[in-house]
C-alpha positions in Angstrom: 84.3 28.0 62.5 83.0 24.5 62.2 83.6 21.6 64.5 85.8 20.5 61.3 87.6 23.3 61.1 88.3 24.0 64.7 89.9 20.2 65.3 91.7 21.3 62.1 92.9 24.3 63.8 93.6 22.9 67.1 96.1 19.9 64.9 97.9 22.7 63.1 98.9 24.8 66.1 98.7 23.4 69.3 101.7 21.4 68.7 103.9 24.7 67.8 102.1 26.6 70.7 102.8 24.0 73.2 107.0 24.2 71.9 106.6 27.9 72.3 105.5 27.6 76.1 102.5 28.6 76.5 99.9 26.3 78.3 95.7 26.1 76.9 94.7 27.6 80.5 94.2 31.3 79.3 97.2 32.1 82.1 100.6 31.7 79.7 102.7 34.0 78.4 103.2 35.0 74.7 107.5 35.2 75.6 107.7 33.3 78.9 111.4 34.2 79.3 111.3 37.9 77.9 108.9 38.2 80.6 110.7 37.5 83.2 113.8 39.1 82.3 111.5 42.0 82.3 110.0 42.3 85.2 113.4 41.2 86.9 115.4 44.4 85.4 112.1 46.7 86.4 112.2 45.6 90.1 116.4 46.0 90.1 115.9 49.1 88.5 113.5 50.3 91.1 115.7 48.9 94.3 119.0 50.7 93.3 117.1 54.0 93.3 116.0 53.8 97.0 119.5 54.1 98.9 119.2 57.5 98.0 115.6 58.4 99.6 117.2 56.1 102.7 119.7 58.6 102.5 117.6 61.5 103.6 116.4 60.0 106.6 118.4 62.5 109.0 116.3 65.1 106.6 112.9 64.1 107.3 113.1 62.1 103.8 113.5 65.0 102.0 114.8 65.0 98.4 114.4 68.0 96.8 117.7 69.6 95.3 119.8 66.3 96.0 122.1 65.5 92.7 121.5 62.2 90.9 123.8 59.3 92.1 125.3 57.0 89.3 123.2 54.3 91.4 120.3 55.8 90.5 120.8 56.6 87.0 121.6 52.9 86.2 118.2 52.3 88.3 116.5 54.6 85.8 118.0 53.0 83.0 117.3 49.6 84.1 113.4 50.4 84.6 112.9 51.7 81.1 114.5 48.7 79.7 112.7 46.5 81.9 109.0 47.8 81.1 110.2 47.8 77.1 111.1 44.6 77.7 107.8 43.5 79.7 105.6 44.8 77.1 107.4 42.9 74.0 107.0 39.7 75.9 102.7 39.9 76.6 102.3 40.8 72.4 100.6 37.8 71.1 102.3 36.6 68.0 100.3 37.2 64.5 97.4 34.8 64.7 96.9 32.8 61.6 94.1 34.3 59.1 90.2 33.1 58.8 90.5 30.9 62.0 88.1 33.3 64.3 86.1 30.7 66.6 82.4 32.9 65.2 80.2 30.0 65.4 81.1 28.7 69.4 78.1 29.6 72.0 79.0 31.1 75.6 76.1 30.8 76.5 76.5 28.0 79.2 79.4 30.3 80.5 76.9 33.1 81.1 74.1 30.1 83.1 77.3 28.6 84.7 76.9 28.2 88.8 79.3 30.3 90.6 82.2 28.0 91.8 85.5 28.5 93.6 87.4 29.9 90.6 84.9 32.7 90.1 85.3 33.5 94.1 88.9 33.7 93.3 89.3 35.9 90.4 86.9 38.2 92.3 89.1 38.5 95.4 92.1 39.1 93.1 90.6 41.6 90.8 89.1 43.6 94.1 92.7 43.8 95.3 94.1 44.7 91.6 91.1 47.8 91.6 92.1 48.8 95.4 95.9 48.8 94.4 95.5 50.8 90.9 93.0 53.7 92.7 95.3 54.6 95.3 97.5 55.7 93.2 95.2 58.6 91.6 94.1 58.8 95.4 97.5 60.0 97.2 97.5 63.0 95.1 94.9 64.2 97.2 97.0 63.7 100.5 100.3 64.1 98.9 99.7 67.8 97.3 100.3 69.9 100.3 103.9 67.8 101.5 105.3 68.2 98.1 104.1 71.6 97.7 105.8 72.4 100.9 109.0 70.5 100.4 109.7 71.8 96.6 108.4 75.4 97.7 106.0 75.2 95.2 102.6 77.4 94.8 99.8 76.0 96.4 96.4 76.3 98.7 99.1 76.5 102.3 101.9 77.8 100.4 103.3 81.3 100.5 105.1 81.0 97.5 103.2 83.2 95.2 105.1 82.9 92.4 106.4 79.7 92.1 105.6 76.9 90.1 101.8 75.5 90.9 101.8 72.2 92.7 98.2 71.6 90.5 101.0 70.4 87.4 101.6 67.2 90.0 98.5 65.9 90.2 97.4 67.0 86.2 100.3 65.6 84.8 99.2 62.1 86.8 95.6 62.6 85.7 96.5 63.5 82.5 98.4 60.0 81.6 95.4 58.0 83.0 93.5 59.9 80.4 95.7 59.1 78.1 96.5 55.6 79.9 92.6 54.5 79.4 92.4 55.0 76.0 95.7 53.3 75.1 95.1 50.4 77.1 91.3 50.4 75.8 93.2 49.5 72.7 95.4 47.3 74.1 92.8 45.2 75.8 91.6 44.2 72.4 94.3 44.0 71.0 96.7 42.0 73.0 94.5 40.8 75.3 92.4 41.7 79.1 95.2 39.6 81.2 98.2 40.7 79.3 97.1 44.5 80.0 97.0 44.2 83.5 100.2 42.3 84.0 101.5 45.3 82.5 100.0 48.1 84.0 101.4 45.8 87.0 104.5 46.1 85.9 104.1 50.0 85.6 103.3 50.4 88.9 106.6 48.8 90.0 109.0 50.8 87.3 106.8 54.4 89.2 107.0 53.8 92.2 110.4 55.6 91.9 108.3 58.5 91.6 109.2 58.8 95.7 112.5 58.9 95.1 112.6 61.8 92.4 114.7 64.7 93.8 113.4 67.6 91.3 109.7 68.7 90.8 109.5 68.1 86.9 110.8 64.4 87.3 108.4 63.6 89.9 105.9 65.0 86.8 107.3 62.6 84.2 107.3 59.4 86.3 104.0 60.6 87.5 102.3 60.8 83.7 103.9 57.4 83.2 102.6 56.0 86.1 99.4 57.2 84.9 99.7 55.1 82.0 99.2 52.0 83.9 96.9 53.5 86.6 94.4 54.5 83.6 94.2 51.3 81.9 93.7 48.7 84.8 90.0 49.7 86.1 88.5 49.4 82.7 90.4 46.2 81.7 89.4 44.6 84.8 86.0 45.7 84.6 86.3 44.4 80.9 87.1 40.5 82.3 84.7 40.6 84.9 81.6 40.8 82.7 83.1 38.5 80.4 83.5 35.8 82.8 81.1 36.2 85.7 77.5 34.4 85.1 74.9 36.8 84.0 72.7 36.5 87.1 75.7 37.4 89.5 77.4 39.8 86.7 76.3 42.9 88.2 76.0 42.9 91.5 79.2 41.5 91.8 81.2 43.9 89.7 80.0 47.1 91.2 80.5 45.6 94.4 83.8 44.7 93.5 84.1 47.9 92.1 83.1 49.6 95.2 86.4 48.9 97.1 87.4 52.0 95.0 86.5 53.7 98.8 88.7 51.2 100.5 91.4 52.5 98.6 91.0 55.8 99.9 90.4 54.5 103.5 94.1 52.6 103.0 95.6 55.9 101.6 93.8 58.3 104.0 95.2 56.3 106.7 98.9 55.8 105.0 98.8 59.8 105.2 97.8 60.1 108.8 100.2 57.8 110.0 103.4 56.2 108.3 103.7 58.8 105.0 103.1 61.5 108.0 106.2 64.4 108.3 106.9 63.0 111.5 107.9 59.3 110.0 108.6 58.9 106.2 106.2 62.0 104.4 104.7 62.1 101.8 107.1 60.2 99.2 106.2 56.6 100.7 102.9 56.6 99.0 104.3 56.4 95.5 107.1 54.0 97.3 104.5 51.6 97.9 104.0 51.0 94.4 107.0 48.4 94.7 105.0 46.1 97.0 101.8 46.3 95.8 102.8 45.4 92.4 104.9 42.7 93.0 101.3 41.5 94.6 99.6 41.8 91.7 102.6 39.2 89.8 102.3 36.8 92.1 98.2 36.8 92.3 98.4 36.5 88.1 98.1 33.2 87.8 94.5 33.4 89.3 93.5 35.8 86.7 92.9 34.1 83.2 92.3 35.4 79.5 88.7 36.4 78.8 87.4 33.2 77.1 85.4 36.0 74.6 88.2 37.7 73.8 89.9 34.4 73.1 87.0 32.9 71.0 87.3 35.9 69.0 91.0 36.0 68.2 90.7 32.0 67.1 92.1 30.6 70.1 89.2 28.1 70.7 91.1 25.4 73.1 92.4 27.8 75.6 88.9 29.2 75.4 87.6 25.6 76.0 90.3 25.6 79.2 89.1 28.3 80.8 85.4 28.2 80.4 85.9 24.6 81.7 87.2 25.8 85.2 84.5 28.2 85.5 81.8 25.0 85.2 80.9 25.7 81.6 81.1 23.8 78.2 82.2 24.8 74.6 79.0 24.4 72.4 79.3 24.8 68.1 75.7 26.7 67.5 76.6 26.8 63.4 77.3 28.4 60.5 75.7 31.7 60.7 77.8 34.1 62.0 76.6 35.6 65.3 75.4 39.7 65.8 79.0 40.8 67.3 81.1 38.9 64.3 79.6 41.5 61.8 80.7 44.7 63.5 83.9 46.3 63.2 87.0 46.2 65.7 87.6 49.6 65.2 87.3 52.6 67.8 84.7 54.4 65.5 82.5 51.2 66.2 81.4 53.4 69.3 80.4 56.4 67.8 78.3 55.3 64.7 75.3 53.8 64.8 73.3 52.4 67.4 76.4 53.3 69.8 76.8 57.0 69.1 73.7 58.0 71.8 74.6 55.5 74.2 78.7 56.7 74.0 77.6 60.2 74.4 75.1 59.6 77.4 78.2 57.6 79.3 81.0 60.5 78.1 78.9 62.7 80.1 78.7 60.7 83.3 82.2 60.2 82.8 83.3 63.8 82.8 80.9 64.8 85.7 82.2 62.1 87.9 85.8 63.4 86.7 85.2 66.8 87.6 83.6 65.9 90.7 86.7 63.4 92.1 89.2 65.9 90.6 87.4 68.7 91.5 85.6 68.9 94.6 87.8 65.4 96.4 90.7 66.2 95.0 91.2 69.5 96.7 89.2 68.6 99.8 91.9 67.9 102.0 93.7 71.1 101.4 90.4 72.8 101.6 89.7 71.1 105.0 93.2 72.4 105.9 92.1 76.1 105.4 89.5 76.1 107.1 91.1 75.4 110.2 91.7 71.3 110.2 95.7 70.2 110.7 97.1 68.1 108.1 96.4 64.9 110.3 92.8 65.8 111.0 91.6 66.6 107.2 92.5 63.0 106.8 91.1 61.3 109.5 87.8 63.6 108.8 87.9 62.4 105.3 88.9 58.4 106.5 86.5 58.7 108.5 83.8 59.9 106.3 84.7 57.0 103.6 84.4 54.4 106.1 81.1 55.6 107.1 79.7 55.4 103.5 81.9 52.1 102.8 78.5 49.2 103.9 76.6 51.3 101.4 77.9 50.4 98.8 76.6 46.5 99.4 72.7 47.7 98.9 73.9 49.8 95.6 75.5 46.8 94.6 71.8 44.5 95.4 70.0 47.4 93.4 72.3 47.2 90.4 72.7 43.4 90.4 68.5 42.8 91.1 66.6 45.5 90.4 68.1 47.6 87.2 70.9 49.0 86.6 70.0 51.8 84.5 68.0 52.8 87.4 70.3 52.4 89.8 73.2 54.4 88.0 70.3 57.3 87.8 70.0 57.1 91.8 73.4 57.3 92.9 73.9 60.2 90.4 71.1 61.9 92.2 72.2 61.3 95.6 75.4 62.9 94.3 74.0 66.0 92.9 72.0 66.6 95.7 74.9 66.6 98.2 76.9 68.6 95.6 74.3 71.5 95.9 74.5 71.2 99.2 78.0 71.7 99.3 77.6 74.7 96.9 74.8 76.3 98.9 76.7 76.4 102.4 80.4 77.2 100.8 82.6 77.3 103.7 79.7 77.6 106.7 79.8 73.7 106.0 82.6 73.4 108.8 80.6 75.1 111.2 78.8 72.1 112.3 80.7 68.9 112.6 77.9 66.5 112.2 76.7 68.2 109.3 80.0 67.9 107.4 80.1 64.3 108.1 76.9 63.9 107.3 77.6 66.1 103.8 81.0 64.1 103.2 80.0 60.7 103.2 77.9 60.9 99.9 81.0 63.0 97.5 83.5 60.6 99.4 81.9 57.4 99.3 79.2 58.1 96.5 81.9 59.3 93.8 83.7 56.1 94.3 80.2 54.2 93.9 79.5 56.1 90.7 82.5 55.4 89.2 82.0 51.7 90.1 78.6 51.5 88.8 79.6 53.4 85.3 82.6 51.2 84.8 80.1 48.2 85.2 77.9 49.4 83.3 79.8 50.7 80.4 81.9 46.8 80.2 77.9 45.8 79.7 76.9 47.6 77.2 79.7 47.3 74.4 80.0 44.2 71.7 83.3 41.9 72.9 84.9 43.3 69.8 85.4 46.8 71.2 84.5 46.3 74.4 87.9 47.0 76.3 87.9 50.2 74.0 84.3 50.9 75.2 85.4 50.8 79.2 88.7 52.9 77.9 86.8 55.8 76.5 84.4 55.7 79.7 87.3 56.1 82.0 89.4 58.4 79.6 86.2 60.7 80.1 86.6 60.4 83.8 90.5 62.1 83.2 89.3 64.2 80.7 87.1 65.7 83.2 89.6 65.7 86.0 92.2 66.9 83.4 90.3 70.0 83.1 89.3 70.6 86.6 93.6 70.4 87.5 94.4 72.4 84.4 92.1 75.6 85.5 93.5 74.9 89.2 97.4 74.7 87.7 96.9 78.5 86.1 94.7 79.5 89.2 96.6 81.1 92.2 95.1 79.2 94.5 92.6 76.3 94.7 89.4 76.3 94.1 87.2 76.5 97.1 84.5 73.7 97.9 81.7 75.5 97.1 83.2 76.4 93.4 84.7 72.4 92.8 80.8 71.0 94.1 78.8 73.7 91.9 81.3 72.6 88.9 80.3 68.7 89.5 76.5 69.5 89.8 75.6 70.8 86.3 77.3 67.7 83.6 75.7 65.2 86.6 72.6 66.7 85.4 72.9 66.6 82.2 74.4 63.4 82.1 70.8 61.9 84.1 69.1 63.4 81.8 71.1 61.4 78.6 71.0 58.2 80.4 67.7 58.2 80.9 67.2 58.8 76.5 69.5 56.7 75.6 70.8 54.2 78.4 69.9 50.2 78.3 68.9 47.9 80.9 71.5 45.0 81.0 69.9 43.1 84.1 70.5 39.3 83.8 71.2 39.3 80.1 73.8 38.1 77.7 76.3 40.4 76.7 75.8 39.4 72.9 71.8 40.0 73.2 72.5 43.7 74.6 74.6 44.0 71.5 71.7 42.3 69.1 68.7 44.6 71.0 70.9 47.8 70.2 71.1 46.9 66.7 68.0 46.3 66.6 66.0 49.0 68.2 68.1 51.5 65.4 66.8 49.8 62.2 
C-alpha cells in the first residue's frame, strides 16, 4: 500500500471505527460491550458454583458423589454463555479487501531502544506464561488426591479395577493439544491479544473444575480448560518476537519463558501447604483459576496487538500507534511487495517448501520434551511417593529441586540471546538427555542417595521447563508473520501430542510407569530431535524476522 492509498484508507475507516469504539492503540475491543457482558456472566457463573465446595468444608472439601444444586446448574449455564459470548465479542469484523499495509517497513521497530513499555509488556506476559503452566502443572500434584477421593485406579491406589486416574490428566493434555492448534489458528486469524484475553477468560469459566462432584465432569471442564491453557504459551511467545527489538528478542523471551519453573515452584508449594488434605486438598488448585484470571483482565490493557500482525490485516494507524509507544516510526519502503506478502496464510505453508525440514526438526523436539514433562515429571511425584517419600515431602523434594535449577535459566537465556540460539537449544537438549539416561540407568537406586537425586532432579525439573522455553522462542523466530502464530501452535500441539501419548499408555496401564521407563522414553526422540536440528535448524541471532523468512527461501532455490 502506498502513502496514497494508506491516507485513503485511514479517511474511509477511521471515522466508522472510531463510532464503533475501538481506539488506534492496538488495546480496543472489536465488541466493547459484548465483551464485557461476557466476561461478567463467566465470572457469575463461576461464583454461584462455589457455595457448594464451601459446603464440604466439615468433609475435608470433599465432593465426590454430592448431587448438583439448581445454584450450580445455573452457574454452569451462565459460564457457557459467558465464554460464547466472550469469544463473539474479540472476532474482528470483515476487513475491507486489497487494503493489506505490504509496503510499510518494521524495521525501525526491530532497532528501536528498549523503553518502559517493552519492560511492561514483559512483566505482564511473564505473569500470563506463569499463570497458563500451572495449570498443566497441578496435575502432577493433584493426581494422587483425586485418585484417592473418587476411589479411582492409580500409582497409591488399591482400587484395581476402577477407573484409571491417568484419563484426568490426558483428557487436560489432550485439549491443550488440541488448544494449540486451534488457537495457532486463532492467532492469525483474529488476532495475538484477542487470543489471550480469551484463553483468560477460559481459565475463569474452568476453574469450576474444583467444584465438579463426579470424575467424568472434572474430565470435561478439564479438556476445556485445556483449550485455553494450550493456546496462551505460543500466542505469547508469538507477540513477544514481534514486538521486542531484535538485539534483546531472544534473550528476553526465553528468559521470560523460563518462569515456566516458577510455575511449578508456586504449584509445588500450593500442594504442600494450602491445597494440602489437612486445609482445602487438592480441588483449590483448579479454584485458583478464578483469581489468576481476573489478573490477566485487568493487566490487558498493557498487552497491545502485534503491530505485524496488524500491518498485515490493513490496519496501518493502529499499527502506527503501537509501534509509536515502543520508540519506533512507520516507514513506506515501496511498491514491491516484501518476501512474507507472497506466501500463503494457510497451515500447509509449514509443511511445503523451505519449511517442511525445519517443521519436522521442531515436531520432534516438541514431542520429546512432551514425553519427557508428561512422562518422566508428570508421574514423578507419585513415583517419589512409592518409593518411600509422603505426599508433603515429594513436593518439597521436587520445589526444592526447581528452585535450585531456577538462576540457571538467566545464563541459558545470555547463551540464546548472545551467542546462538540454535546452539543453545542443542545444549540444553543434551544436558537433558544426559540426566535422562541417568535416570534410566539407576531406576529406583536413585533414592538411595539424597544428594544425588537432587543433584539428578534439577536438570528434568528445571531443564524441561528451559527446553520448552527455548523451543517456543525459537519456533515464534523462525516462521513468516503470516503463519507464525500457527507455527508456535503446531510446536506446542507436538508438546501434547507427545504428552498425550505418554498419559494414554499410562490410562490403559495398571499402574504408572516407573522413573526409569518415563526417562528412557524421553531419551531416544531428544536424540533424534538433536540430530534434525542440527540438519535443518537456523540461526535467528539479532536478525529480522522477515530476513529469516527471505534466507529460508532462499537457501531452497
Amino acid at each position: 500500500m502506498n502513502s496514497r492509498a494508506a491516507q485513503q484508507y485511514t479517511a474511509t475507516t477511521s471515522g466508522t471505527r472510531l463510532k464503533r469504539g475501538r481506539r488506534f492503540d492496538g488495546a480496543s475491543y472489536e465488541h466493547p460491550a459484548a465483551f464485557r457482558i461476557g466476561v461478567g456472566l463467566t465470572i457469575l457463573g463461576v461464583l454461584l458454583q462455589l457455595p457448594m465446595f464451601y459446603s464440604a468444608r466439615s468433609m475435608h472439601y470433599q465432593l465426590a458423589g454430592m448431587p448438583v444444586t439448581g445454584e450450580m446448574a445455573i452457574g454452569m449455564a451462565l459460564t457457557v454463555i459467558g465464554v460464547g459470548w466472550t469469544a463473539y465479542s474479540l472476532f474482528p469484523r470483515r476487513q475491507p479487501a486489497g487494503l493489506r499495509s505490504s509496503q510499510i517497513s518494521v524495521t525501525p521497530l526491530d532497532d528501536a531502544p528498549i523503553r518502559p513499555a517493552h519492560i511492561a509488556l514483559l512483566a505482564v506476559i511473564a505473569i500470563a506464561i506463569t499463570i497458563d503452566v500451572m495449570k498443566p502443572v497441578a496435575f502432577a500434584f493433584l493426581t494422587p488426591g483425586a485418585a484417592s477421593e473418587y476411589g479411582l485406579r492409580g500409582p497409591l491406589s488399591p482400587h484395581a479395577h476402577a477407573l484409571p486416574i491417568g484419563l484426568y490428566p490426558l483428557s487436560g493434555i489432550g485439549g491443550t493439544m488440541a488448544g494449540s492448534f486451534l488457537w495457532g489458528w486463532l492467532g492469525d486469524r483474529i488476532g495475538r491479544r484477542a487470543s489471550i484475553l480469551l484463553s483468560a477468560v477460559i481459565f475463569i469459566a474452568t476453574s469450576c473444575c474444583g467444584t465438579m462432584p463426579e470424575y467424568w465432569m472434572n474430565l470435561v471442564t478439564c479438556f476445556i480448560m485445556g483449550l485455553g491453557v494450550g493456546g496462551m504459551l505460543p500466542i505469547t511467545f508469538t507477540l513477544l518476537s514481534e514486538t521486542v527489538p531484535r538485539k534483546h528478542r531472544g534473550w528476553m523471551m526465553v528468559l521470560i519463558g523460563s518462569d515456566i519453573a516458577g510455575a511449578y515452584i508456586i504449584v509445588s508449594w500450593l500442594a504442600a501447604t494450602w491445597a494440602s488434605p489437612e486445609h482445602f486438598g487438592w480441588r483449590l488448585l483448579w479454584l485458583i483459576g478464578l483469581p489468576t484470571g481476573l489478573i490477566l483482565l485487568v493487566l490487558n490493557r498493557w498487552i497491545p496487538e502485534s503491530p505485524r500482525f496488524l500491518l498485515q490485516h490493513g490496519r496501518a494507524e493502529e499499527a502506527r500507534a503501537v509501534m509509536r509507544r515502543y520508540g519506533a516510526e512507520v516507514v513506506e519502503t515501496g511498491s514491491e511487495p516484501s518476501v512474507e506478502q507472497r506466501l500463503r496464510s494457510g497451515s500447509a505453508q509449514l509443511f511445503t517448501g523451505p519449511f517442511l525440514g525445519l517443521s519436522a526438526a521442531i515436531v520432534l523436539l516438541a514431542v520429546s520434551i512432551g514425553t519427557t514433562q508428561y512422562g518422566f515429571q508428570q508421574w514423578m511425584p507419585s513415583n517419589l511417593q512409592r518409593l518411600g517419600f509422603s505426599e508433603a515431602n515429594a513436593s518439597i523434594v521436587l520445589r526444592n529441586a526447581a528452585i535450585i535449577g531456577f538462576p540457571l535459566s538467566v545464563p541459558i537465556a545470555l547463551l540464546y540471546g548472545f551467542w546462538s540460539s540454535k546452539k543453545t537449544v542443542i545444549l540444553v537438549g543434551a544436558l537433558m538427555s544426559a540426566a535422562l539416561a541417568a535416570f534410566a540407568i539407576l531406576g529406583d537406586h536413585v533414592a538411595d542417595n539424597h544428594a544425588l537425586l537432587y543433584t539428578l532432579l534439577v536438570v528434568p525439573v528445571w531443564g524441561i521447563s528451559i527446553l520448552n522455553s527455548v523451543l517456543a522462542a525459537y519456533t515464534a523466530e523462525v516462521y513468516p508473520t503470516v503463519v507464525r502464530a500457527r507455527g508456535s501452535g503446531l510446536s506446542a500441539g507436538a508438546t501434547k501430542a507427545g504428552g498425550v501419548f505418554i498419559l494414554a499408555t499410562v490410562a490403559m496401564a495398571i499402574a504408572a510407569p516407573s522413573s526409569r521407563v518415563t526417562a528412557a522414553l524421553g531419551v531416544v526422540p531428544l536424540a533424534l530431535a538433536i540430530v534434525a536440528l542440527i540438519a535443518f535448524g537456523p540461526e535467528t541471532r539479532h536478525r529480522q524476522l522477515e530476513s529469516i523468512t527471505a534466507a529460508e527461501l532462499l537457501r531452497t532455490h
